[in-house]
N, C-alpha and C positions, 0 to 999 in steps of 0.2 A: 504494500500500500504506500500512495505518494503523499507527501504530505511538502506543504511553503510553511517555509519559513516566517515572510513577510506575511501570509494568512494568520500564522500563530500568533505574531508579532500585534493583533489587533487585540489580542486578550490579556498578551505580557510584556513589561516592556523586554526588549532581547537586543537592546542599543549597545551597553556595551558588556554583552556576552561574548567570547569568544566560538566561533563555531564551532571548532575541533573540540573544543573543551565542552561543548554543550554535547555532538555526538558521543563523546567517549562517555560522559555520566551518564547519557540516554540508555548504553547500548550498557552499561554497568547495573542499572538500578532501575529499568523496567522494559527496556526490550532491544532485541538485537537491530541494529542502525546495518542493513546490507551495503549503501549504496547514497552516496552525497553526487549528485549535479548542478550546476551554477546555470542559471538562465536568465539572460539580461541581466537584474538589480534583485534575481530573488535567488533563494538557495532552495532546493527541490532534495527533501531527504527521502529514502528510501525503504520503511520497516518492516521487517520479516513478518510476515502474518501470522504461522503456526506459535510468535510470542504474543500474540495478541488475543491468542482464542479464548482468552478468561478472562479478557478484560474488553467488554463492547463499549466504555466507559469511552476507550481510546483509540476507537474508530474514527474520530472527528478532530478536527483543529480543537477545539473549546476543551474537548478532554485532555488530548497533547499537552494544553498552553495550561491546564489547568494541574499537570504534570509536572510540566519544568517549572513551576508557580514555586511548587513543594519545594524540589530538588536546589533551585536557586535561590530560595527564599523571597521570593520577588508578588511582589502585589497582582492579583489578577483580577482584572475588569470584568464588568456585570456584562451578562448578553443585553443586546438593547434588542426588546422588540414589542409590541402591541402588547398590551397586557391582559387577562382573560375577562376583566371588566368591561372591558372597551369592547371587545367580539359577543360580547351578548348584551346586543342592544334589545330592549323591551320594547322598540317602536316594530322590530322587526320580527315574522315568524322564522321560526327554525328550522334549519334544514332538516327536510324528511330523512330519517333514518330507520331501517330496524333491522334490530339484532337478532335472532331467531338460534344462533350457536354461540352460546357462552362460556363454553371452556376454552375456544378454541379462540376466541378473540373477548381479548383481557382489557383494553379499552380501545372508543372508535372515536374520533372528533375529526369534524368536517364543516365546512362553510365555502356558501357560494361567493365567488367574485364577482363582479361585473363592470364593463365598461373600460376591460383591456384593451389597448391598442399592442394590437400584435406585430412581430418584430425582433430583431435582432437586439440582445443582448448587450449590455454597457459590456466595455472592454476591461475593465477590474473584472466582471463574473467571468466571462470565457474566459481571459488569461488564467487565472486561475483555475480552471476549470480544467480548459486543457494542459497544465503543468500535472495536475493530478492524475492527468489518463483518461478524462471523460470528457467525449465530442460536443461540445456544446447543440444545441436545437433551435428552439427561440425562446426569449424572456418567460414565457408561460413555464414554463418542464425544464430551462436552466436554474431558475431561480431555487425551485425546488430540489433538483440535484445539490444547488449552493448548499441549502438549509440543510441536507442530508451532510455533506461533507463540513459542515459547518458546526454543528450540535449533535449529528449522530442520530436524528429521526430521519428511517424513511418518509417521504411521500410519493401522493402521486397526483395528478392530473386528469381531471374527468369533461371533457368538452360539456358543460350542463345543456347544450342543448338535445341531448339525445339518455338526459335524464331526468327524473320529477322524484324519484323515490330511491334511494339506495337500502338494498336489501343485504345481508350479510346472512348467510347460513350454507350450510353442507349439503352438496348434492345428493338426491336418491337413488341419480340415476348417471351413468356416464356422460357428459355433453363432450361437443366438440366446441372451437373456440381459435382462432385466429390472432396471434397474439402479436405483440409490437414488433418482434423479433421476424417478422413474415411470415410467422411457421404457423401450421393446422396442428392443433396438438387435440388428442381426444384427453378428455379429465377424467379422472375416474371418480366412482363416486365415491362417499364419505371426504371428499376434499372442501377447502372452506371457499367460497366463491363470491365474489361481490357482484348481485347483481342492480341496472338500471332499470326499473321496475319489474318486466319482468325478461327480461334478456342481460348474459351472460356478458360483462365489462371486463373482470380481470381477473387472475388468479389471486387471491388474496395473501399479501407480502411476496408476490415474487414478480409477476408481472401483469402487465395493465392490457388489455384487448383492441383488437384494432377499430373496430366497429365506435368506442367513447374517446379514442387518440385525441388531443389538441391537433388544431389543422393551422392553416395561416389566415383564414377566415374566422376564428375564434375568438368572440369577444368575451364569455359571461366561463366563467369555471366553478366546477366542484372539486373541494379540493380537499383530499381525504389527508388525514395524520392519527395513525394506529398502532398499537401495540397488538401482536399476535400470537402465540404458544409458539415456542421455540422450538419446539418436537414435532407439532405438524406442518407447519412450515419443511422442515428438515426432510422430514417423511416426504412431501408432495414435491420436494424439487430434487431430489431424486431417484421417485417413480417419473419423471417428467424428462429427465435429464437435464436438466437447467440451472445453471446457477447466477444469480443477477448479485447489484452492489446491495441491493432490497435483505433479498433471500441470506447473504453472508450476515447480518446486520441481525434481523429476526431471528435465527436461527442460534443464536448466541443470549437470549432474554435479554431483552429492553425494559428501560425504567419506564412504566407507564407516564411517571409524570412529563416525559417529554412529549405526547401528542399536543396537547393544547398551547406552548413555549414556540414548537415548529410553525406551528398555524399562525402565532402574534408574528415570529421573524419572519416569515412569507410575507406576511401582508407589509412589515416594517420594511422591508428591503423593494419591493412593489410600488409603496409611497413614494417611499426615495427618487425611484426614476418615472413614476407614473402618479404624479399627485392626484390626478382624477380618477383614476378607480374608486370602483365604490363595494361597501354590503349591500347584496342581496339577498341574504339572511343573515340570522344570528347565530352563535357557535352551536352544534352541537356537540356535546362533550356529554359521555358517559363509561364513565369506569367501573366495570364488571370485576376486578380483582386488581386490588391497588398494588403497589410494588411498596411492602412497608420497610421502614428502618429495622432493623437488625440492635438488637444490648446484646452488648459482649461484656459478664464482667471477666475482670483476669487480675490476678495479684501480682506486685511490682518483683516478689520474690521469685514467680513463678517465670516471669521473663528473664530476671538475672539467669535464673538455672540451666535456661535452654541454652541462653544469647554465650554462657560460661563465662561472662565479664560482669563487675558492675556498671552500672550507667545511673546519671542522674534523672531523677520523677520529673524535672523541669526538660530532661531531654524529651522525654516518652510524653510530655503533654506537647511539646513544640512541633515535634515531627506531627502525632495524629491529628494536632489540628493544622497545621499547612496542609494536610490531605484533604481536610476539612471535614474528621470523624470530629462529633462531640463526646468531651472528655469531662469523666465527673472525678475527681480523688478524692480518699478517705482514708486513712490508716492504711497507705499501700494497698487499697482498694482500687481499679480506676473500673468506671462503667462507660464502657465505650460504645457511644451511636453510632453504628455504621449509615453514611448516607443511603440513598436509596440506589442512588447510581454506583455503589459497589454492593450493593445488596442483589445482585443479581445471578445469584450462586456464588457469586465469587468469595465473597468474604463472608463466613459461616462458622468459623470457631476461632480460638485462643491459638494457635499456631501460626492461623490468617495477619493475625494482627500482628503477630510477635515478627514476618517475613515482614511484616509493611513497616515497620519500625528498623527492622536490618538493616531494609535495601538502601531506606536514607540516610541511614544515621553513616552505613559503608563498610562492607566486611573488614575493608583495611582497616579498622579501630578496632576490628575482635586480635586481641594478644592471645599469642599458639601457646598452649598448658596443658601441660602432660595430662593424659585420662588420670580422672580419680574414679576408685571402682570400690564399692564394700562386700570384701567376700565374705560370704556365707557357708554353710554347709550344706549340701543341699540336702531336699527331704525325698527320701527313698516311697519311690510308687512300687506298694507292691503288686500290685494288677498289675501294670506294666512287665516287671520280672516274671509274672508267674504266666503270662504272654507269653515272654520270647521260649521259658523252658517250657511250656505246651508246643508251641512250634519246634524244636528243637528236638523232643521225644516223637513228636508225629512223623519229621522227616526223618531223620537219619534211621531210627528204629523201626518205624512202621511204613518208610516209602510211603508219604502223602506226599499232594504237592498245594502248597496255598494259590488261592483265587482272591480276586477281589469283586463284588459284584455291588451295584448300584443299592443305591439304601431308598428304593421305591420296588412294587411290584411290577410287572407285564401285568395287565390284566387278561388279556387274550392267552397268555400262558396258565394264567391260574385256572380257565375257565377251561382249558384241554386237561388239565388234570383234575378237574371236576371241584376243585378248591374253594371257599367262602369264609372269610375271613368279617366277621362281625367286630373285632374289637382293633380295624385299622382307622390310622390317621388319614382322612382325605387332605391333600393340599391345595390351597385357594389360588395359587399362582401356577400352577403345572401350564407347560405350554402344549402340551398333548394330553388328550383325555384317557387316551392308554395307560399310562405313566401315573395317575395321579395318587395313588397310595404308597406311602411309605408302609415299608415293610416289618411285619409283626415275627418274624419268625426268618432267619436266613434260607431256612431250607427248599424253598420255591424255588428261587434264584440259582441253587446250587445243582438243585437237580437239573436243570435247565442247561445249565452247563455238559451237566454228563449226555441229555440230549443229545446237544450238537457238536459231539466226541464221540458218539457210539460206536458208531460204524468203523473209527479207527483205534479200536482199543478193546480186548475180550476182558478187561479190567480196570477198571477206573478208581481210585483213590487219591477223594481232594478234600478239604477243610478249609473254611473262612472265619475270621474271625471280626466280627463287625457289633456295631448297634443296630438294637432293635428297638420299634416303638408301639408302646401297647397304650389304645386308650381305655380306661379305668373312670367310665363317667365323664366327667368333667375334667379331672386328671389324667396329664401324659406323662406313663411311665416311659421311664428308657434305661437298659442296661444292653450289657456285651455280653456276646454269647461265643462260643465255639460250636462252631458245628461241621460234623466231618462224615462224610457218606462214602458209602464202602458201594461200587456196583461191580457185580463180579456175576458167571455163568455156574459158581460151584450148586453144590448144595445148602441153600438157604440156610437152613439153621446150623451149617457150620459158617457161613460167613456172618451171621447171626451173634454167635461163640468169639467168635472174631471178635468183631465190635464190642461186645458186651468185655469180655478180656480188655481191649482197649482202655477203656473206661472205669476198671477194675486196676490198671497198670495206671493211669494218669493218676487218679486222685491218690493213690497210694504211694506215689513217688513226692507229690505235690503236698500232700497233706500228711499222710502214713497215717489213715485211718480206713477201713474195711467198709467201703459201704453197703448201703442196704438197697435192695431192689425190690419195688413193688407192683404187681399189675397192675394196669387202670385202662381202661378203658376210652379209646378215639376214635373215630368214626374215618379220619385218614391215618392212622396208625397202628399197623398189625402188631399183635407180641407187643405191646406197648408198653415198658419197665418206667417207672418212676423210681431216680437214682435219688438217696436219701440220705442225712444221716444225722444223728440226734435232732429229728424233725426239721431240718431242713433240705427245702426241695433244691437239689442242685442239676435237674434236666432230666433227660430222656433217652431211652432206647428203643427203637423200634425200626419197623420194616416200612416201606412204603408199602402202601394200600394199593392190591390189586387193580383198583378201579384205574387208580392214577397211572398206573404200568402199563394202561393198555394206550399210550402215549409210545410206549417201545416196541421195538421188534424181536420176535426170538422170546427165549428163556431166562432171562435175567433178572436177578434182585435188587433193591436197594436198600443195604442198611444205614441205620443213619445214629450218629449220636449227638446231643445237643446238651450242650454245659453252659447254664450260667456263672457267670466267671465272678460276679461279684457275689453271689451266694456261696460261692468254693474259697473268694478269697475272707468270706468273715468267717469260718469254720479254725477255730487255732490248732496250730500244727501239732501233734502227737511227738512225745518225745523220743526217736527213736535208740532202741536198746541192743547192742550189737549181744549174740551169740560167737563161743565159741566155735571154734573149726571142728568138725569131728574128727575123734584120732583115730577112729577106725574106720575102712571103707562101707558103703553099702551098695544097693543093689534097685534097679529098675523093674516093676514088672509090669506088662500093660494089661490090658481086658478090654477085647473087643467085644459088646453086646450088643445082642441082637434084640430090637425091640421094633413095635409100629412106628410107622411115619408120624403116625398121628398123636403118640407121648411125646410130649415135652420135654426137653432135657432139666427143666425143675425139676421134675418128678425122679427122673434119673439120678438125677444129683441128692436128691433129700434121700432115696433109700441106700446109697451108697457112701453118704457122710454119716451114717447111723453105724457103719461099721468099725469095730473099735478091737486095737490090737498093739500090745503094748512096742509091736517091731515099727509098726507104721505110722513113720512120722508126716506124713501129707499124702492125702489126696487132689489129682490135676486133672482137670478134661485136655484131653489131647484135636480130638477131630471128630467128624460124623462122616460116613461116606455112603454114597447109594451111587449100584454102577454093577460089575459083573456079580457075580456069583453070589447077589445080595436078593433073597427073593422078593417079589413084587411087593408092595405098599410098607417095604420092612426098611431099615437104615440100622447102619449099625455105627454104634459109638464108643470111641476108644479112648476109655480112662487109666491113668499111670498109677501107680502105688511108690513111692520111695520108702524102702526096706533100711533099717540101721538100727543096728543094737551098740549103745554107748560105751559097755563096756571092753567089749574084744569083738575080733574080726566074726564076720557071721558065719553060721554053717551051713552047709548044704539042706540038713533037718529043718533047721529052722525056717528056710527062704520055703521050703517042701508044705510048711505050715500053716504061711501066710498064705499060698496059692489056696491049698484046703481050706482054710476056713474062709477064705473071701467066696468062692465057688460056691461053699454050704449058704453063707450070707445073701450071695444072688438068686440059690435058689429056692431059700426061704422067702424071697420077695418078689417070686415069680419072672426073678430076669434072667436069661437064656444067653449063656455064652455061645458065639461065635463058631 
C-alpha cells in the first residue's frame, strides 16, 4: 500500500522530521516500510501489507499521521469535516433505507446529494490519488476514493436517479449482476446485496453494479458509508474471485463509528470545490452493532515482568495516551480504554497492551539479563508412569501395536455393528453430522481399525489408550481407558484365556494384587467379566457380540479388554514379598481334558483348584484346542501342575502320586482325561 507523505503531513506537522529517520522508526515500531519514491515535492512510501493485517486503523493517511503522532510525539490535527448535526437537517426527509440482514451489516449511513456539477477533479485529489495507485474518474467516485484513503471508510456512489429506496439484505436466490469491473458475475445466494428498490446495485463492501455507476450526466447522488461483517465480506469475494481496495478494508473489521465522519468529509471536501451542492435528504444513520471500547485492566508489576526491565508509570501513561488509549492509575492499577479504532480485534488482552507500550517506548531500552528461573521438583504423574509401563508390557511381551483413533464416533460405523450408545456426548459445533458424538467407550473405533486390516492379517493385536466421555445426566464424566483387542482365527475361548491372562498379568505387575472376575451381563458383550477388586470396578472382558461380527468375513473372534486406568491407579500397590529359590528341583505335569464346547473354563477351573496336594505348589491353564482327533462339539483343555517337595529332590513314587490322585480328582468330578 502507497501512502504521501505531504497527504500525512495535513494531520502532523513532518516539517522538520527527517525522512530516513521517520522510515527507519516506521519500519521498527509498527510496520515494514518496502519501498521510498520521491515525486515532484512529495515522498510516496511504500508499506508491506501482510504488517498491516491487524491493524485496519492504518489503512488510511489519518491513521498513518495518527501513528507517527505517537512515535514523534508530535501534535495531530482534528479531521475537519460536516459534523452529524449538520447532515440531519429536520427540514429535510431521510433517505429511504432498509435493512432486512443485521448480522451481516453492522451499520448503514447514507444521504442524497444534489446539484453536482460533474467533472474533473481538482489537481491536489488526483495527484494524490494517482501517487497512491488509484486512477482517478471524476469528482463524484474520486472524492470518495479521497475519503477512503483519507480516514479508512469505504464508500460508494449510487447515480440517485435510478434509485428511491435502498434495500440491504441476502439473497434467496442466485442473481446475476454486471459489475463496474465489466464483468457478469452470477451471486450466489445467502450473499448481502444492496439493492435500488427492487433491482440488484452492488455487491455489498466489494463492488458497486453497472446499471447505479455515476455517469458524466450525473447531477443528484446517493451516497452510501457502511460498516459490514468482516467474515462475509471475506466469504463473498472469494467465492467471486475479487478483491477491491473496498473488500481488503471490510474484511479486516471496521470501526462502525466511521460511517457517518466519511459522509460529513465527502460533503466537506465537495463544498470546498463545489459550494452549490446541496441536501437532498437528511443523514440516514443506523447502527445495528456498535464497535465498543475495550477496559483492559493490567498491573504496573505485571508489565515490568514481561517487559524484564523497570520503567517509569509516567512512561506507560505517556506512551498509551499518544496512542490515545485512556488511562486510569491507582496503586499500580492502570485501566486502560482501548479506543474503538483498535478495538477491532486487535487489541483484546494484557499482552496487547504490554506490545503497544514496547514498540514505543523501543526494544533498544530493554537491557539483555541473564534468564532467572525457580526450580522446583517436579510432581511425579503417576497415571502417566503407569501409561508408559502398560504400553511397554503390551509390546515387547505380548506383540500389540498402539493406535491412535479420533475421540468422536463414525456413526455409520456404529450403526453396521448394530451399536447405541445412550449415554454419549453430542457436539454443537461438528462440521459433519456423521462425526458428531464423542466417544463413550474406545472400543468402536478400534474394532474398526481391525476392519480395514482384515484381509491383510490372520491376527491382529492393537491397544489404545485414550479418553472417554460419558454423560451422567447433567454431568460429563471423562476418564482414560486402555483398551486392547485380540482378533485372531484360533479357538475363541482360548484367545478368550488369552486376554483374560493378559489382564491377570497387567494389574498384577502394576499393582500385585489378584483380581476378581465377575459375570455380568451386555447385550454387545459375550462372556462379559467384570475385572474387580476390593469393590472397585476396574473394566472388562469380553468377546464381541456375534451380531457385530457379522460386519466380518470368515471365522474370526474379537476379544477385547478394557481398563480404567484411573480406577487401577487409586487401588494402593501390594507390598511385594520375594520367596526363596527352591533348593531342590521339581517337575511339570500337564492334563489334557476333554470336556463340551459348551462348559466354560470357570467351571473347569473351580473343580480343578479344589484339588489339594501337599507336592502341588500351583495350578496354570495352559491352552484349549478343537481341530483333529478332538471329537465333534468336544474341546479339550490343557492345564499344568508344578510338582516340588521343599525338602529333597523328588521321587519317581511320589510325581506317580500326584498323577493318581489328580486323575481320581477328575474323575470324581466327572472330567475325562484326554
Amino acid at each position: 500500500m502507497k501512502m504521501s507523505l505531504n497527504w500525512i503531513n495535513d494531520y502532523v506537522d513532518l516539517g522538520d522530521v527527517d525522512v530516513d529517520y521517520l522510515i527507519n522508526k516506521l519500519t521498527i515500531t509498527t510496520a515494514e516500510i518496502e519501498g521510498v519514491e520521491r515525486i515532484n515535492e512529495d515522498v510516496i512510501i511504500e508499506i508491506d501489507n501482510k504488517s498491516l493485517t491487524n491493524r485496519p486503523d492504518l489503512w488510511c493517511h489519518y491513521g498513518m499521521a495518527r501513528e507517527i503522532a505517537a512515535i514523534t510525539r508530535k501534535k495531530l490535527k482534528d479531521i475537519d469535516y460536516v459534523n452529524e448535526e449538520e447532515l440531519k437537517s429536520k427540514e429535510l426527509n431521510k433517505l429511504k433505507v432498509k435493512i432486512e440482514e443485521k448480522d451481516k451489516c453492522l451499520r448503514y449511513s447514507g444521504i442524497k446529494i444534489g446539484n453536482i456539477i460533474q467533472g474533473r477533479s481538482p489537481e491536489i485529489i488526483t495527484t494524490r490519488l494517482e501517487n497512491c495507485g488509484i486512477r482517478p474518474i471524476n469528482i463524484i467516485v474520486d472524492i470518495a476514493n479521497y475519503v477512503m484513503m483519507d480516514i479508512g471508510q469505504p464508500m460508494h456512489t449510487f447515480d440517485a436517479g435510478t434509485i428511491d429506496t435502498v434495500n440491504v439484505y441476502s439473497i434467496k436466490q442466485p442473481v446475476k449482476l454486471k459489475t463496474l469491473d465489466d464483468q457478469k458475475r452470477e451471486v450466489r445466494k445467502d450473499t448481502l446485496m444492496i439493492y435500488g428498490d427492487d433491482k440488484p446495485i452492488a455487491i455489498a463492501g466489494i463492488i458497486g453494479g453497472e446499471g447505479s455507476a455515476v455517469s458524466e450526466n450525473t447531477k443528484d447522488v446517493v451516497l452510501e458509508s457502511a460498516t459490514y461483517d468482516g467474515v462475509a465480506v471475506r466469504k463473498t469475494a472469494t467465492a467471486l474471485g475479487i478483491r477491491t481496495d473496498a473488500s481488503a478494508r471490510y474484511e479486516k473489521f471496521l470501526d462502525t463509528s466511521l460511517t457517518p465522519i466519511a459522509i460529513g468529509r465527502y460533503l466537506k471536501l465537495l463544498k470546498e470545490y463545489q459550494p452549490q451542492v446541496t441536501l437532498e435528504t437528511s443523514l440516514y444513520d443506523n447502527c445495528i452493532k456498535e464497535t465498543k471500547a475495550l477496559i483492559i485492566d493490567i498491573q504496573h508489576k505485571y508489565i515490568e515482568t514481561y517487559l524484564g526491565n523497570n520503567i517509569e508509570k509516567s512512561v506507560v501513561i505517556d506512551i498509551l495516551t499518544s496512542l490515545q488509549f485512556e488511562v486510569q492509575e491507582a496503586d499500580g492499577l492502570y485501566k486502560v480504554k482501548v479506543p474503538t479504532f483498535r478495538a477491532t480485534k486487535d487489541i483484546t488482552c494484557k499482552a496487547d497492551i504490554i506490545e503497544e507500550i514496547l514498540r514505543v517506548y523501543g526494544y533498544s531500552n530493554i537491557k539483555a539479563a541473564p534468564n532467572k528461573m525457580v526450580s522446583s521438583v517436579s510432581v511425579k504423574n503417576s497415571v502417566r508412569d503407569m501409561e508408559y509401563l502398560i504400553k511397554d508390557i503390551l509390546v515387547r511381551k505380548f506383540s500389540f501395536s498402539e493406535v491412535q483413533t479420533y475421540s468422536w464416533y463414525d456413526n455409520k460405523w456404529l450403526k453396521k455393528l448394530g451399536y447405541t450408545y445412550s449415554n454419549t456426548l453430542k457436539m454443537a459445533n461438528s462440521t459433519i453430522k456423521q462425526f458428531d458424538k464423542l466417544r463413550s467407550d474406545l472400543c468402536p473405533n478400534i474394532i474398526k481399525i481391525i476392519y480395514e486390516n482384515r484381509k491383510s492379517y490372520e491376527q491382529i493385536k492393537i491397544f489404545e489408550i485414550g479418553r472417554i466421555f460419558i454423560l451422567d445426566g447433567e454431568n460429563l464424566n471423562q476418564s482414560r481407558h486402555m483398551t486392547a483387542a485380540f482378533y485372531s482365527d484360533e479357538c475363541e475361548e482360548s484367545s478368550y484365556r488369552y486376554t483374560k491372562g493378559i489382564s491377570s498379568y497387567l494389574i498384577k505387575v502394576i499393582k500385585n494384587v489378584e483380581p476378581n472376575y465377575i459375570p455380568e451381563f451386555n447385550e454387545y458383550k459375550q462372556n462379559c467379566l467384570c475385572i474387580s477388586y476390593a469393590d472397585i470396578n476396574l473394566g472388562y472382558i469380553y468377546s464381541v457380540s456375534n451380531a457385530a461380527l457379522k460386519a466380518f468375513d470368515g471365522n474370526h473372534s474379537i476379544n477385547v479388554l478394557d481398563i480404567d486406568l484411573e480406577a487401577l491407579n487409586s487401588i494402593k500397590k501390594k507390598e511385594i514379598k520375594y520367596k526363596a529359590i527352591p533348593k531342590f528341583p521339581g517337575t511339570y505335569l500337564d492334563f489334557s481334558i476333554l470336556t463340551s464346547t459348551s462348559m466354560p473354563y470357570a467351571d473347569i477351573d473351580k473343580n480343578i483348584k479344589n484339588f489339594n496336594h501337599k507336592l502341588v505348589t500351583r495350578i496354570e491353564y495352559i491352552d484349549t484346542y478343537l481341530g483333529d482327533n478332538i471329537p465333534e462339539n468336544m474341546k479339550s483343555t490343557t492345564v499344568r501342575l508344578e510338582v516340588l517337595n521343599p525338602d529333597r529332590t523328588l521321587k519317581l513314587e511320589e510325581v506317580n502320586n500326584v498323577k493318581e490322585s489328580f486323575v481320581k480328582h477328575l474323575n470324581a468330578n466327572r472330567l475325562m482325561l484326554r
